[in-house]
C-alpha positions, 0 to 999 in steps of 0.5 A: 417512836417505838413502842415495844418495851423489853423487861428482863427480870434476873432472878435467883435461878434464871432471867426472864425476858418479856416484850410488853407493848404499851397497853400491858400486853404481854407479848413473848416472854423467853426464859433461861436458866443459870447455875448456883454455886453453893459450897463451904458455909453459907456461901452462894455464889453465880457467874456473872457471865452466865447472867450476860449469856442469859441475857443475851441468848433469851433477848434473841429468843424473845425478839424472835418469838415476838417477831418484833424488830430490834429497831422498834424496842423503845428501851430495855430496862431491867428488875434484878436480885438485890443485896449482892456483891460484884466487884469489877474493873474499869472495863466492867470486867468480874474480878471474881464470881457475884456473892449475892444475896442467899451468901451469909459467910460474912457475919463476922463483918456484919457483927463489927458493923453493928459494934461500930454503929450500932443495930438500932442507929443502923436500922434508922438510917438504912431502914435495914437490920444490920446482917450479913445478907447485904451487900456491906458485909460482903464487900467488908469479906472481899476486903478482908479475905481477896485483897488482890481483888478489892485491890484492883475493884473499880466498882461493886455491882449488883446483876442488873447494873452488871448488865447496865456496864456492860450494855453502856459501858457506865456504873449506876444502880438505882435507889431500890438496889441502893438501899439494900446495901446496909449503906444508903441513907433513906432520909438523905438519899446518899451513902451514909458517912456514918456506914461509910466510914465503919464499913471501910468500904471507899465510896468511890467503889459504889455506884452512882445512885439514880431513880429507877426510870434514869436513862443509863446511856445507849447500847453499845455497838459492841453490846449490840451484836451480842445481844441482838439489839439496835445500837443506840437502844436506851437502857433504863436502870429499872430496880430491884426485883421486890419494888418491881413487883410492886409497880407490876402489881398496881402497888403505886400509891400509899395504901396500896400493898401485895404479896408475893407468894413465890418460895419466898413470900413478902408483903410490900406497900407503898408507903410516903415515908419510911415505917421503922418498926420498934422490933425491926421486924420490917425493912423498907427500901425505895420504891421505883417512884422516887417519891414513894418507899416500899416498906416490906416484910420477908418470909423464907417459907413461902412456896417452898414449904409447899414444894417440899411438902409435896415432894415428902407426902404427895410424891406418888401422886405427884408421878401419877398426875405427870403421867396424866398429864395433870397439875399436882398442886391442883390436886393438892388443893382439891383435897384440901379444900374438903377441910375446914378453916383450921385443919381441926386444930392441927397447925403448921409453924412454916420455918423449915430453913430458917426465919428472917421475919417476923423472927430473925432465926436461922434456927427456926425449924417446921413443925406441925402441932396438935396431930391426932389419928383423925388427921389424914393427908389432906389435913396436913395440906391445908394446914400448911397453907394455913401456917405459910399465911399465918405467918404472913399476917404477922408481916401485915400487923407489923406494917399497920401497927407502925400506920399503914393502912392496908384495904386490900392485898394483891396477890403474885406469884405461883401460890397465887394460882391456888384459889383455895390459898387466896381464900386462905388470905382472905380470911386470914388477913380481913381483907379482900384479895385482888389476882392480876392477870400476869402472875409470874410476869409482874416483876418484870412488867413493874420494870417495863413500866419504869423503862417507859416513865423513863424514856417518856411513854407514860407520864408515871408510875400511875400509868401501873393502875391502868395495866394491872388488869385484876381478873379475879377478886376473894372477899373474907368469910367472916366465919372462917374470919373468926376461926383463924382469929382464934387460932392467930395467938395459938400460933404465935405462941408455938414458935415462942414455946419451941425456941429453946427447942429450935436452940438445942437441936441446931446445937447437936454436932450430927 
């Protein structure tokens, strides 16, 4: 039997592809970038076929880098962007451009769900606030606003189910992408009757759900000369890129949790049962083992207010170290690190575009608060390492005041690179922190893995423990522990302060 396993991993700006044998070794990995359309307001929209080029062209390049034969890959599977909308016809066909998941024009359509249902009853069976950044509203938008389009939509996909229809020619998606759509029953693992119905949206356009290790058919003689696999290959459905990165994190058993550190940033766990948190500060949606949920909290502001920072502050350096041929993050991290726990009172409120938790505010600005002429550039820095990690532990506390039980954090992502802001975590949080070998890969590794408990190479998702090979661990300093703690309800209490501020500033016309 074959025993390589490809994962491809549809991002928001490009699809990776890996080859992974069956000990979690990663053998090739090939990368290509797709275009973004933003225009007008809050709409963001991709070519679909963009992502099939993508596929196409990196799965070549990856088989080839590998020197693997089509003949000896056991599956393709697949982790994707959720939350998008896709209409397509009967031969898998985009109708229009993918709305995914960065889209919010459809607020008005969200809005007449809520009237309709409810935030509270909305948020109890799909685990999900009611917004227009699902898939829900989005469909409702077509409807109202490109007749002829839902007119002739035969289904309504999401990137990797695109890819599924056209490697098969079937329409699935799996219980993850399901249940980000704000129409999915968590408790009856259906489409919900009550959203169906307020929606407008006819069931016969959504896809048929199955658990991500489902077997979706066969690639296709037609798909197989373009893409550059063997025909008869299986496809696994996979999941959604959050519960993806859980398996790829080892996060396969209730208690377990990590956090990504990406431009956005998350903490996830794994979890028996839903958590319904009171202020509907976390979502949860289906973890890849059918028999688990992964409840998560997601930050806007992860990495990427670290980017902008440097590009603002760092960016002579930044021109020096490329010129040195030297990593200016590394750099950054060096100077920080000369400050102490706390940045000498100076904090940083991370929300430079928008909030969507803890808080749910697109007016939500970055702030730094408490600044003296004592403060210099690397001051600054940490500080803004601190205030993305502060904030992230307000994720952690909603999870565990609704009965999660966190021991220890595994950390992905580019930021998980930093040793400096993994300390940061460690003292922040309490709890010790855990870095895998595969940082950036984990997402497409946690599909791999569903792809093999699919097509019977591994027993179960258990088998993630085993292949998630931690390479370094950080415990808490208790000193710099109790600093943070005292800085913890400062922090808290500046983003409520500065509310009506954030309010009155996005009220300005200029």
């Amino acid at each position: 039997m074959s025993k390589y396993l490809l994962a491809h991993d549809l991002g928001t700006t490009g699809n990776k592809a890996t080859i992974y044998d069956t000990e979690g070794n990663l053998l090739a990995s090939s990368y290509d970038e797709y275009p973004t359309n933003y225009f007008g307001h809050n709409c963001v929209e991709q070519d679909p076929l963009d992502w099939w080029g993508a596929i196409c062209s990196s799965t070549k390049a990856v088989l080839s880098s590998a020197n693997i034969s089509p003949k000896d890959i056991a599956c393709i599977s697949f982790s994707g962007q959720m939350m998008g909308c896709l209409p397509v016809d009967k031969n898998a066909n985009p109708l229009r451009p993918s709305i995914i998941w960065a889209d919010s024009r459809s607020v008005e359509q969200a809005k007449r769900l809520i009237d309709k249902v409810g935030m509270e009853e909305g948020y109890k069976i799909t685990g999900h606030q009611l917004l227009p950044m699902y898939s829900a509203a989005k469909i409702m938008w077509v409807k109202d606003n490109e007749p002829q389009v839902f007119e002739k939509m035969h289904k309504t996909l999401h990137a990797k189910d695109f890819i599924t229809a056209k490697l098969t020619g079937n329409f699935v998606t799996d219980l993850s992408d399901a249940a980000g759509m704000n129409l999915f029953d968590l408790k009856k693992r259906d489409w919900s009757e009550p959203l169906i119905e307020a929606s407008g949206i006819p069931v016969e356009i959504l896809p048929t759900p199955y658990p991500s290790t489902h077997i979706a058919g066969e690639v296709t003689r037609k798909a197989a000369g373009e893409i550059g696999l063997a025909p008869g290959t299986p496809v696994v459905i996979g999941g959604g890129d959050g519960p993806c990165a859980a398996v790829g994190s080892g996060v396969v058993q209730e208690g377990s949790a990590y956090n990504y550190f990406g431009s956005a940033a998350w903490i996830g766990i794994a979890s028996a049962e839903p958590i319904y948190d009171p202020q509907m500060r976390t979502f949860t949606f289906f973890h890849l083992d059918p028999d688990l949920f992964m409840p998560v909290g997601a930050s806007n502001n992860g990495g990427y207010s670290y980017q902008c920072f440097r590009d603002a502050v760092w960016a002579t350096e930044k021109g020096i170290a490329k010129d040195m041929n030297l990593n200016i993050f590394d750099m950054m991290g060096i100077k920080a690190a000369t400050v102490a726990p706390g940045a000498d009172k100076l904090l940083y409120l991370p929300y430079i575009r928008g909030e969507r938790c803890p808080y749910s505010n697109p007016n939500a600005r970055g702030v730094f608060l408490g600044l003296t002429p004592n403060h210099m550039k690397e001051h600054l820095t940490r500080a803004v390492l601190e205030g993305v990690v502060l904030n992230q532990r307000m994720i952690l506390d909603a999870l565990e005041s609704q009965g999660a039980q966190v021991k220890e954090m595994c950390v992905i992502g580019g930021g998980a690179q930093s040793s400096l802001w993994r300390q940061i975590m460690a003292d922040v949080y309490n709890k010790r922190i855990l870095q895998p070998r595969l940082l950036q890969e984990a997402t497409s590794l946690g599909a791999a893995i569903a792809g093999g408990v699919g097509v019977g190479l591994f027993k179960d998702f258990k088998t993630a423990e085993k292949m998630v090979q931690i390479v370094s661990t950080q415990d808490p300093n208790p000193e710099a522990h109790d600093r943070y703690e005292k800085l913890y309800p400062i922090f808290k209490a500046a983003y409520t302060a500065l509310v009506p501020i954030f309010e009155d500033l996005a009220q300005l016309n200029w």
